[in-house]
N, C-alpha and C positions, 0 to 999 in steps of 0.2 A: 659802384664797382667794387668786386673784391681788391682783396688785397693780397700783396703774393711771396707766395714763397717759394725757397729759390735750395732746392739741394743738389748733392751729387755723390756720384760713388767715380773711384778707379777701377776700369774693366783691368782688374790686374789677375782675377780668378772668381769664382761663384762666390756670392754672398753666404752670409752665417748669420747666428743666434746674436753675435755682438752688434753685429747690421741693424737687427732685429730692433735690440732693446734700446741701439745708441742713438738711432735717425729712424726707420724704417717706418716703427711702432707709432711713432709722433705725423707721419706724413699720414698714412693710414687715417689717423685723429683728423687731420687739418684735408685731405684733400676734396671733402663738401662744401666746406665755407671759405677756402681761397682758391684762387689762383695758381696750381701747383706745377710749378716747374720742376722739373728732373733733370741735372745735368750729365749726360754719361763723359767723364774728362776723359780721354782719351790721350789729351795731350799733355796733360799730368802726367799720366801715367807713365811718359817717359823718362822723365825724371830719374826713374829709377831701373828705366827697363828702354833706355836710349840705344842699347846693341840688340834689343829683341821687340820690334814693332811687333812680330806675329805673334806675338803672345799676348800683345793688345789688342788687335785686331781680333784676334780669334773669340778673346771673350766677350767684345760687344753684346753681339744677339744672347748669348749665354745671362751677362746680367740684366738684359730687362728680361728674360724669360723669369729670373728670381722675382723681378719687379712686379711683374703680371702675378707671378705663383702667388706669393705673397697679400695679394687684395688690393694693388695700384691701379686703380681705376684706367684703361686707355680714352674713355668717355670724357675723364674729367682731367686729366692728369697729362701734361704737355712734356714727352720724352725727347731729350735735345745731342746731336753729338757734338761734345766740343769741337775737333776739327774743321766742323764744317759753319763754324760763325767768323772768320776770320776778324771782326769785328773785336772779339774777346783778346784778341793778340795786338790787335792796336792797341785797345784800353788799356793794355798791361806794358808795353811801351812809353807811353803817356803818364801813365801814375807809378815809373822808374823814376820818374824825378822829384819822388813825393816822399822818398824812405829811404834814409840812409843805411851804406852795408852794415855800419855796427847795428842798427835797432835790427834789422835782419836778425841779426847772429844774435841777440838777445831774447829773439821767440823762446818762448821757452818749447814750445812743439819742433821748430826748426834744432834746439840747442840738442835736444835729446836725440835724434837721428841723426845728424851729425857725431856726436858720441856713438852711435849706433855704428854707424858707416866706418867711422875709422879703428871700431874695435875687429870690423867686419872685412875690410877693405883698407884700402888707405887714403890720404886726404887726395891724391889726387883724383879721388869719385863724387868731392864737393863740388859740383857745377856750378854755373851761373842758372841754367834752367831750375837745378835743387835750391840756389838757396836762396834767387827772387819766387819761387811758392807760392810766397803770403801775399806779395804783387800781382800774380792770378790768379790767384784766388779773388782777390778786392774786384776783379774787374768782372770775372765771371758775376758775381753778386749783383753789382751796379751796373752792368750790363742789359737783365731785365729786371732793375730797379725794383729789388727785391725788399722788401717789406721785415720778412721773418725769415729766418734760415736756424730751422731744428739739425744741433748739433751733439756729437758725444763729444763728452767733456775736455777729453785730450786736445782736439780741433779750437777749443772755445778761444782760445789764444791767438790764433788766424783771426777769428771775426773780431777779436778785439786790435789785433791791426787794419784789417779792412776798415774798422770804425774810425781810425784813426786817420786814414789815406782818404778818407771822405770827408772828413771837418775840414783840414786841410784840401782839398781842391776846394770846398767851397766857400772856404775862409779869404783863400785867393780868387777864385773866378768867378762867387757869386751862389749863388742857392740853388743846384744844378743836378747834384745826386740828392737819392734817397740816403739817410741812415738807417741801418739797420738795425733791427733788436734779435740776440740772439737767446734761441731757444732751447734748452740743455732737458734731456729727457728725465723722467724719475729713477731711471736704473744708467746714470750717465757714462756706466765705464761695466763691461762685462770679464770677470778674471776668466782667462784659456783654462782648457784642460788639464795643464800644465800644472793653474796655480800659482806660475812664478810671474805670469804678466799677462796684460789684457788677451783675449781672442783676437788672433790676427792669422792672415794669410801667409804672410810671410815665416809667420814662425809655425804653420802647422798645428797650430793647437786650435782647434776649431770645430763647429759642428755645422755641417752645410745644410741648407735648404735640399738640395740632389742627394743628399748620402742615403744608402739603403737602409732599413732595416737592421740586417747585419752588422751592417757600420754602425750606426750610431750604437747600438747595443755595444759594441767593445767597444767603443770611443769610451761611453760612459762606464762601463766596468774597469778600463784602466785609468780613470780618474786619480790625480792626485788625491788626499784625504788631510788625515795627522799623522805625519811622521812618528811621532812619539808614542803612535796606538801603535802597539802590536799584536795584542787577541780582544777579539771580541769583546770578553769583558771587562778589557779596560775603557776608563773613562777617558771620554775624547771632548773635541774642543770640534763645537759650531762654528766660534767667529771665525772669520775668516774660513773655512773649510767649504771648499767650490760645491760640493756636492750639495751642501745646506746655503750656500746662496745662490743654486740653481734650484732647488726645492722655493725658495723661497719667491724669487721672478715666476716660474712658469707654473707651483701647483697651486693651482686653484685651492684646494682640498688644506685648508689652512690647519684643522682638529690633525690630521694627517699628520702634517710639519711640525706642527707643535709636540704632537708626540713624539716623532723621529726623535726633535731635538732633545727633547726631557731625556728618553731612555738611554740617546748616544751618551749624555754626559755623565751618567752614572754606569755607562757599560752594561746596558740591557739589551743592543740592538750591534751588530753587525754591520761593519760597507756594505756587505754582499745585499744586504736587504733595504738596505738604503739606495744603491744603486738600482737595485730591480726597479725601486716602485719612481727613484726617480727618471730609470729608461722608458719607464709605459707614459707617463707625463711628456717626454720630449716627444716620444713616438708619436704620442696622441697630439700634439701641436704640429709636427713635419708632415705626417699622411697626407693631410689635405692639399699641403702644400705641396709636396710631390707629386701629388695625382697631376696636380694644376699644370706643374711644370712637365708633367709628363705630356700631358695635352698638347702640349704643344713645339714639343719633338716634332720636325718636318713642315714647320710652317713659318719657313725662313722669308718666304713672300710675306705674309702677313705681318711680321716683326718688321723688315724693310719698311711696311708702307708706314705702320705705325711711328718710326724713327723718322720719316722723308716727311712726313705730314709734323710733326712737332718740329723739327728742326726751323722747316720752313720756316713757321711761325716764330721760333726764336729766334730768328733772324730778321725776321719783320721788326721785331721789339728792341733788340741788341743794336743795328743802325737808328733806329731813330735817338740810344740813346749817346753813340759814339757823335752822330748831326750835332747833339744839343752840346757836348762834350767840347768838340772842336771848338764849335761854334762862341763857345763862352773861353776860348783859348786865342781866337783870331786867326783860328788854322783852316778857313772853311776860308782862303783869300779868295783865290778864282770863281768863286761863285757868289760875291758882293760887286 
């Protein structure tokens, strides 16, 4: 039998390039030779958008249409909504009594959003749903006894609690979950537009799967760069400069890059033409992908069945393992 693995996105808005290079790219890689489960959390997602269900709701079909655009097999590839496994909400009740709130609050993925939140909000937007997370996350995982879960690197800190809430049940109740090994891609963290912080949703610094043409040309023309360039022919600085490590993930064309970089550092070359050649490289990665997702504009039948058919099945697999769960807990009485 294969062996599985087990990802997910928050339908909180369309996928992007960080999508791409932190999870997307790796599922792509793996979903021939395992098992590939897709989780759409839905009920994550409220976490942070607990006053606005429709704006969860809404993006469901929107992200597996990314999912599909993108080269996700629906052949090979098992699309799941979390809502609809109520199984996943047991398990995360059950493995509440596995993690104490200080290790909670010690994630470091949880410690930083937290900081986020209250620079943002105030602490009274720290939930119970926000800061057990990392408790459903472990249960989504071991749920369908998942094998590998390809992660961007910020995340890696989740599965290294979920690894932890799994030694522990089965240190107590017997050899009952899977462990997991987690999978961290080669481009494990993609810097935004911005420059000051990863590509995210929430901050708007992003380049979508859906964006036209148009767009993504002035996404990438208003590129952050080096502050400290001011003309063309001064010398600028590759590391770190977003432009030269999106040249560097997406152009193929390496004699290309190498040159950019020689001439930028000596002030022989311009943003403006740095930019150009790195907009025809995104360009030339998104088309396809757009056509794809364009495809499939008006075939909210078809997305439905495709999600009712996977879920199904995750939910064939998610009871048998919440049965094996109880069952090694002594909580399955009425039926002994």
């Amino acid at each position: 039998m294969k062996k599985t693995i087990l990802t997910g996105d928050r339908p909180t808005g369309q996928l992007h390039l960080g999508h791409y290079v932190g999870s997307l790219k790796s599922r792509l890689k793996f979903q021939n030779d395992y098992d590939t489960i897709i989780l759409i959390a839905n009920i994550q997602a409220l976490t942070d958008n607990f006053d606005n269900p429709k704006k969860v709701s809404e993006n469901i079909l929107e992200v597996l249409k990314d999912y599909i655009s993108v080269g996700l097999d629906p052949n090979l590839v098992t699309f799941v909504l979390q809502s609809d496994i109520s199984e996943i909400a047991e398990l995360t009740v059950l493995y509440s009594n596995l993690v104490t709130i200080s290790r909670l609050m010690r994630n470091p993925t949880v410690k930083s959003e937290i900081i986020e939140k209250k620079n943002k909000f105030s602490n009274d937007l720290i939930t119970l749903g926000f800061l057990g997370y990392p408790v459903s996350q472990a249960a989504d995982i071991t749920a369908f006894m998942a094998d590998l879960v390809p992660v961007g690197e910020d995340q890696a800190p989740m599965l290294e609690q979920t690894i932890e809430i799994v030694k522990k049940f089965n240190n107590i109740y017997g050899n009952i979950l899977k462990v997991p090994k987690i999978y961290i891609s080669d481009v494990p963290r993609l810097v935004g537009l911005d420059g000051k912080s990863k590509m995210s949703k929430s901050i708007g610094n992003t380049i979508n799967f859906s964006d036209t043409t148009n767009i993504i040309k002035n996404k990438i023309m208003s590129m952050y760069t080096d502050p400290n360039r001011i003309h063309k022919n001064d010398p600028g600085n590759v590391e770190g400069n977003p432009v030269f490590i999106y040249h560097n993930i997406f152009n193929s064309n390496k004699e290309e890059v190498k040159d950019l970089e020689s001439r930028y550092r000596i002030g022989r070359v311009g943003d403006v033409e740095v930019k150009e050649k790195l907009f025809k490289v995104i360009e030339e990665f998104i088309s396809p992908i757009r056509e794809r997702r364009l495809s499939l504009e008006g075939k909210d039948k078809y997305l439905f069945e495709i999600l009712k058919s996977g879920t199904k099945r995750g939910r064939d697999i998610a009871s048998k393992t919440l049965y094996n769960v109880k069952n090694s807990m002594d909580l399955n009485f009425l039926e002994n």
